[in-house]
N, C-alpha and C positions, 0 to 999 in steps of 0.2 A: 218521199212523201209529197205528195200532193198539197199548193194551198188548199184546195176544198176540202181535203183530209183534214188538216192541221184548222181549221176553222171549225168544223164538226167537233172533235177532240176538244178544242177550247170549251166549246159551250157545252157539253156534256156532262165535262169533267164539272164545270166553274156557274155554269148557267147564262142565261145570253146576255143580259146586261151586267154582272161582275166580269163573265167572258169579255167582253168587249171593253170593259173599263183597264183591265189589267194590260190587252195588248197595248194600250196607250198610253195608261199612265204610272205601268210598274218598270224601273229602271230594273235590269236583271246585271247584277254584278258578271256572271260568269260570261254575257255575251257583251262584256268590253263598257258596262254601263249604259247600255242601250235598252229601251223601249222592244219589247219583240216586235210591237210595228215595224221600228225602226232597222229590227235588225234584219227583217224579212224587207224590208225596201232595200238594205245595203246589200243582199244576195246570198243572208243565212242560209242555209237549207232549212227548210220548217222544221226539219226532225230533229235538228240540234236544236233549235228554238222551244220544243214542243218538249222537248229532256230538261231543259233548262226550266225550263217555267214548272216541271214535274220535281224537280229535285229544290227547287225553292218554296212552294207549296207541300213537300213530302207526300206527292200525290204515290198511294200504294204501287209495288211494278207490275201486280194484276191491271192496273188500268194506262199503263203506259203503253 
C-alpha cells in the first residue's frame, strides 16, 4: 500500500481532522505502542498500520 493510499483510507473512513488527529495522538497497542505516525516513520508498512488502526476502531472488513 501506498502512503497516499493509506492517507486517503484514514480520512475516508475517520474524516480529515479526526483522521489526522488519531495518526498522532492514538498510541496503537498492536503496533509496539506507537503512534501510527510513528510507526510509518519507523518503516511499518501502511497496511499493517491501516489493519491496526481498522481492528482498534472495529472499522467493518467491507471497508478495510
Amino acid at each position: 500500500m501506498r502512503l497516499t493510499q493509506f492517507h486517503d483510507l484514514v480520512r475516508e473512513e475517520f474524516g480529515q481532522v479526526r483522521g489526522d488527529s488519531l495518526l498522532v495522538d492514538h498510541v496503537i497497542p498492536a503496533l509496539g505502542g506507537k503512534t501510527a505516525a510513528d510507526a510509518i516513520e519507523d518503516g511499518i508498512d501502511p497496511r499493517i498500520v491501516w489493519r491496526a488502526l481498522c481492528d482498534e476502531y472495529d472499522v467493518p472488513p467491507q471497508r478495510r
